[in-house]
C-alpha positions in Angstrom: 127.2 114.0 108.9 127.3 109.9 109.0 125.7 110.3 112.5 122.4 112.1 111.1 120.6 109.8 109.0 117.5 109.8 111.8 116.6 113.2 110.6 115.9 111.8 107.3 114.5 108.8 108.3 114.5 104.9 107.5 113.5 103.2 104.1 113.6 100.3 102.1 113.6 99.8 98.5 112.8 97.1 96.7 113.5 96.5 93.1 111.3 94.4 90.7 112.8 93.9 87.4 110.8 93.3 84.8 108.2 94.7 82.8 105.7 93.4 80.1 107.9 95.9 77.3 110.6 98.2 77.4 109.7 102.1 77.4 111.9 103.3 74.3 112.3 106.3 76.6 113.2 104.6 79.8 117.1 103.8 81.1 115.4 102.2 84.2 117.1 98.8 85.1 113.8 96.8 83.3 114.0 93.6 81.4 111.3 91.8 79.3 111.6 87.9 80.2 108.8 85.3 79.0 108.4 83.7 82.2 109.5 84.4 85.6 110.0 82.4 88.8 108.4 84.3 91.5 108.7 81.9 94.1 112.5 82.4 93.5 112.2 86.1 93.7 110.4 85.9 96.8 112.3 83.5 98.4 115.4 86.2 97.4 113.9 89.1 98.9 113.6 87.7 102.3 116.9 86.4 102.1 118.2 89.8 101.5 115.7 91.3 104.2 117.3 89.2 106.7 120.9 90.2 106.0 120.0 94.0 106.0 117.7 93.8 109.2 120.9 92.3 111.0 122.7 95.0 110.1 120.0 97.7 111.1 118.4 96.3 114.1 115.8 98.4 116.0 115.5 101.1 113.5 112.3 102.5 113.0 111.4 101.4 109.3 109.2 104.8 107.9 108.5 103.5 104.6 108.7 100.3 102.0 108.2 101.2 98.0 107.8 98.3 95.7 109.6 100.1 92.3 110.6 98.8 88.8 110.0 97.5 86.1 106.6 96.7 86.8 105.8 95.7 90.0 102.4 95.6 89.7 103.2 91.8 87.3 104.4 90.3 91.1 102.2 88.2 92.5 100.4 88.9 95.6 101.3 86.0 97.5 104.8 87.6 96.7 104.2 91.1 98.4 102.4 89.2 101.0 105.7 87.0 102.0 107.7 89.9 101.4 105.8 92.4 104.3 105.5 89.7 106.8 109.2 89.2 107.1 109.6 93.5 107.2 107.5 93.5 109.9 108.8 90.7 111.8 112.3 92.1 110.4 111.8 95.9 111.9 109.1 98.2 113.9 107.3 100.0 111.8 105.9 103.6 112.5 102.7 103.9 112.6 102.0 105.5 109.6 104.4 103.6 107.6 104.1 104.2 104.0 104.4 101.3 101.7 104.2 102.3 97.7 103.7 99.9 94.7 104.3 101.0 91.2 102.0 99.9 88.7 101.1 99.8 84.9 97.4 100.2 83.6 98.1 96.9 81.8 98.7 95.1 84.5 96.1 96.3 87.1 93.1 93.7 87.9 90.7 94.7 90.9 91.5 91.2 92.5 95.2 92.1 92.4 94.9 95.1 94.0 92.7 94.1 96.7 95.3 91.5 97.2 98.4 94.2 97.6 96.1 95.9 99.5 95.3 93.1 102.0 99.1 92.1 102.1 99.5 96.3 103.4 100.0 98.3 100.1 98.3 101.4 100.9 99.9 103.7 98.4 99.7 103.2 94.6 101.9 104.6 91.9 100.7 104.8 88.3 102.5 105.1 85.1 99.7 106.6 83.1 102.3 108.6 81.2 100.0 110.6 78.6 96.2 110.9 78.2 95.6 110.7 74.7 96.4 107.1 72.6 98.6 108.9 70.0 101.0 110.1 72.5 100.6 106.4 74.6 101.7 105.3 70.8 104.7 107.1 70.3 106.0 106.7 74.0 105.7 103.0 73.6 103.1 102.3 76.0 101.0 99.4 75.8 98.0 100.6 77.6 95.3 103.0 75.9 93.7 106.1 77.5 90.4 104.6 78.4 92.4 101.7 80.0 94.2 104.3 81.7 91.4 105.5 83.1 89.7 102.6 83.8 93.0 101.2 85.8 92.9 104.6 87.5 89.0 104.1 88.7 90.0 100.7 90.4 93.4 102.0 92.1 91.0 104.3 93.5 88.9 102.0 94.8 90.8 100.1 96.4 93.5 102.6 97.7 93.2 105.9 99.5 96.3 107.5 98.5 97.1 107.1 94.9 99.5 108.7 92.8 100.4 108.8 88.8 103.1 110.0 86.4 102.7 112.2 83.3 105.5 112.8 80.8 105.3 116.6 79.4 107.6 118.4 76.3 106.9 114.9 74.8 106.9 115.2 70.5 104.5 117.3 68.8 103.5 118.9 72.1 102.6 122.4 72.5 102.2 124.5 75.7 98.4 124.6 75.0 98.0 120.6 74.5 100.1 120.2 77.9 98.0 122.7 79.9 94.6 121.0 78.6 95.9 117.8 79.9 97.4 118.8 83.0 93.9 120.2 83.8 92.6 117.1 83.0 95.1 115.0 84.9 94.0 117.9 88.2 90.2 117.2 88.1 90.8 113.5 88.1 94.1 113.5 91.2 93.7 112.3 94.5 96.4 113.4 96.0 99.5 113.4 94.5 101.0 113.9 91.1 104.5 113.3 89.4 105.4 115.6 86.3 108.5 114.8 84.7 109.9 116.5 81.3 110.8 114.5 78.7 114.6 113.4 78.9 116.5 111.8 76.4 118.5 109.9 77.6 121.9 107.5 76.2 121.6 104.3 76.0 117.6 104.1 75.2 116.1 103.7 71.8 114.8 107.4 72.3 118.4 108.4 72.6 120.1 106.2 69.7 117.3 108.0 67.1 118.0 111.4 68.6 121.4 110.8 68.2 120.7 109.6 64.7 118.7 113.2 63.8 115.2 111.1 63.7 113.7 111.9 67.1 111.8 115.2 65.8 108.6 117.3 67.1 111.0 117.8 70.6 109.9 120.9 71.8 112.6 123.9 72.1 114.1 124.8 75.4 111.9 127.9 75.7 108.7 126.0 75.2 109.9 122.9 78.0 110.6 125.8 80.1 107.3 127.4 79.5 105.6 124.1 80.1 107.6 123.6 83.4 106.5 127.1 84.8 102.9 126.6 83.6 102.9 123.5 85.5 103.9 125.1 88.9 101.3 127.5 88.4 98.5 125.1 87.6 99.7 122.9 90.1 99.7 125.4 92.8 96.3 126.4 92.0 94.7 123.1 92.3 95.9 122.8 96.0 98.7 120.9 94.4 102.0 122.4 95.7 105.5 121.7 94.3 107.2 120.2 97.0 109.9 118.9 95.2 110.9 120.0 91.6 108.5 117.1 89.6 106.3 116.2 92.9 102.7 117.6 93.5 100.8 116.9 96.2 98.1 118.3 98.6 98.9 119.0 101.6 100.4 116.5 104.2 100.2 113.7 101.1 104.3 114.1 99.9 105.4 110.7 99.6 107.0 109.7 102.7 109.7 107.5 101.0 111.0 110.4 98.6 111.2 112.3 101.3 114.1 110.0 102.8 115.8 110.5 99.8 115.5 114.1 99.6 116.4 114.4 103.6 119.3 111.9 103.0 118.1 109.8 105.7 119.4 106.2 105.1 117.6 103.4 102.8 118.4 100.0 102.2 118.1 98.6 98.2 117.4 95.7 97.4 117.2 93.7 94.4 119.0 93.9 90.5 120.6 97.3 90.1 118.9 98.8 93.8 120.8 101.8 95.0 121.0 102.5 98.7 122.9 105.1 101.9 123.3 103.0 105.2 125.4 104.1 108.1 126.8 101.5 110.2 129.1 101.8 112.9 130.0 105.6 112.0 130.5 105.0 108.3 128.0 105.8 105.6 128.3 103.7 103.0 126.4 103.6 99.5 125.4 100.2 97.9 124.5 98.8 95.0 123.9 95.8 92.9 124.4 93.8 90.1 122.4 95.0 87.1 121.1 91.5 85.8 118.9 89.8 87.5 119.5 86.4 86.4 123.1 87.7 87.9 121.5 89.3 91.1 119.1 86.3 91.7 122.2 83.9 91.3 124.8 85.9 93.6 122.0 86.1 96.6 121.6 81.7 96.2 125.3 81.6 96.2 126.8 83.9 98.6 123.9 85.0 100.8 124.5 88.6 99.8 123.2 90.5 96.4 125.1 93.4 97.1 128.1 94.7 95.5 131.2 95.5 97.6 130.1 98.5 99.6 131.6 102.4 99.2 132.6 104.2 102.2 131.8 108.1 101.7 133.7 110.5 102.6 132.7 113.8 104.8 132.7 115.7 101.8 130.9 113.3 99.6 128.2 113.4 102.1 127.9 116.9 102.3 127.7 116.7 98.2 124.7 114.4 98.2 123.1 116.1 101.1 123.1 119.4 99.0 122.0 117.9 95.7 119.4 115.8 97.2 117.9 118.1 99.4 117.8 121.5 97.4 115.3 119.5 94.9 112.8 120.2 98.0 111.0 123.9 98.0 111.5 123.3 101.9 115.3 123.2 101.3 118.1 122.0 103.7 118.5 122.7 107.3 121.3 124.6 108.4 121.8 123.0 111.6 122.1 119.7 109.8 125.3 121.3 107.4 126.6 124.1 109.2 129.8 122.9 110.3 130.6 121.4 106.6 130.4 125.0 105.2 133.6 126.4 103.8 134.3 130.4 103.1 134.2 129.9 99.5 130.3 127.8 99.7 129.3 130.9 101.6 130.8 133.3 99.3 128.9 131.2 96.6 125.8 131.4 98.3 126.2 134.8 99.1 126.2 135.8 95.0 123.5 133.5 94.2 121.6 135.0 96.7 122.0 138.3 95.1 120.9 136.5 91.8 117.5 135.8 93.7 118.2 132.1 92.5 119.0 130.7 96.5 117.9 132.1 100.0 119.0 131.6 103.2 117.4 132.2 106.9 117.8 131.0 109.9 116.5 127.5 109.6 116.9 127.2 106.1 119.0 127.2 102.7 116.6 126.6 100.0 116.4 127.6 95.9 114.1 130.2 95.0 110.9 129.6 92.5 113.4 131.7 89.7 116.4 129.4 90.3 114.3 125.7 90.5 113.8 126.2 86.4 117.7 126.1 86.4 118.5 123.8 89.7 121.1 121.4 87.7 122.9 125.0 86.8 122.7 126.9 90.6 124.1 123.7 92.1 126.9 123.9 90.0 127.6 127.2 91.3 127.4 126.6 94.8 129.7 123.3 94.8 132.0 124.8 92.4 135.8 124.2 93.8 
């Protein structure tokens, strides 16, 4: 399988810390800083460009996403630098898809025309929740009329232009969620990202659940009500589920997921940036340093802001492949995993199959629309032992 990352593809990622405030839901690596140096960061970035083109020469570079923290608080000048040395780093498809996430506070017309003009051509907005109460008590700083308002001049500027909604949030019913999802459908362009609520350890969301004062949460029955309502209204709209949070019309799925959800390889750069590279017949999975102070410091003084690198194993690979790519209603190809089965995966599949929660073809292994409400739960079945 370390041989096989061209049927997934080729991305970079590129990780900008900071963010004007932290989410008291979020467990992103994001940091709140009064002022930052962003001809340091740049200068950083291409640094690190430079070391991982070396390594990858000649590969085909599908796709360049500009995640956070807020990226949409860089500088344009900054994303500007930064795609000039990918493109004189790699060839780029021709439909390359370069992504930049972005906060309603922090989206100015002039800014985005600048991202655009540096080759941005997809946005990603955190837009969260369309009514200020629920903005409120998800600590977001923007309101829903500046929500809106940011959305009118993404799409302006853009053609492809995607946001986030947060569902099962406090207080929510099933009836206030499907009023704004059909709200959130009349105004899409062509993609959407749902995501239920999830409290996570570590955030201030988790230390007040954990404390008993996190209350309103809907029950299990009622997420998984909202979840199901969502595919529906989803699939109506022309909005199909292609992966389990991820909408989109047809032939608009974000290219860059996708290479996740393939397991094709990526390279990660910047604080805390994940990535899967093979090199020489060895995948490997990277990561960074977490602080970007740290991060920033370690690429000046070594030339390198990556952490010593992880060799998979065959069976580590085969892992990831399955967890990634049954998140996709497409599935995994069998060609692709075939020779990693084992008698007791195929006796797995075999009785989840007869739960109608997986199917199985030719081509194909994929979950089925009654297993994807309980994905985490099948794929501890079929990896069991």
């Amino acid at each position: 399988m370390a041989e096989d990352w061209e049927n997934g593809g080729f991305g970079l990622y590129i990780h900008w810390p900071f963010c004007q405030a932290k989410c008291p839901y979020c467990d992103f690596n994001s940091h709140v800083v009064a002022q930052i140096d962003q001809k340091a960061w740049e200068a950083a970035y291409v640094s690190e460009i430079d070391r991982i083109g070396a390594e990858t020469e000649g590969r085909v570079l599908r796709s360049v996403f500009f995640g956070g923290g807020t990226p949409s608080l860089m500088d344009p000048e900054v994303v500007d630098a930064v795609m000039t040395k990918i493109r004189s780093t790699w060839p780029v498809a021709n439909a390359v898809e370069v992504t930049l996430e972005a906060n309603p506070t922090s989206v100015e017309a002039g800014r985005f025309a600048g991202y655009r003009d540096a080759g941005v051509n997809r946005v990603s907005m955190g837009i969260q929740a369309l009514n200020d109460a629920d903005l409120k008590a998800l600590g977001r700083l923007h309101s829903a009329s500046e929500a809106m308002k940011a959305f009118d001049i993404a799409r302006g500027v853009f053609d492809r232009v995607s946001f986030d909604l947060i569902y099962a949030r406090q207080g929510q019913s099933a009836a206030d969620w499907e009023a704004e999802l059909r709200q959130a459908l009349s105004m899409a362009v062509d993609h959407l990202s749902l995501y239920q609520l999830t409290i996570e350890d570590g955030t201030a969301f988790g230390d007040r659940y954990n404390a008993g004062k996190l209350r309103g949460l809907p029950d299990d029955d009622t997420a998984a009500d909202m979840y199901l309502l969502t595919q529906d209204l989803c699939e109506d709209a022309g909005f199909a589920g292609y992966e389990v949070s991820n909408h989109a019309r047809d032939g608009a799925e974000s290219v860059h997921n996708r290479i996740y959800w393939r397991y094709g390889d990526y390279a990660g750069i910047g604080p805390g940036a994940h990535g899967r590279l093979t090199l020489g017949g060895q995948r490997y999975a990277t990561e960074t340093p977490l602080s970007p102070a740290g991060w920033l410091a370690q690429v000046r003084r070594t030339g390198s802001g990556e952490s010593p690198r992880e060799p998979l194993s065959v069976e580590d690979q085969f892992t990831e492949f399955l967890l990634m790519g049954l998140r996709l209603r497409e599935g995994v190809d069998r060609r692709r995993f075939q020779d990693q089965w084992s008698d007791e995966l195929l006796n797995n599949i075999n009785n989840l199959e007869q739960l109608d929660m997986l199917k199985m073809d030719e081509n194909h292994l994929a979950v089925t629309p009654t297993g994807r409400p309980v994905l985490n739960a099948v794929l501890r079945q079929l990896l069991e032992g």
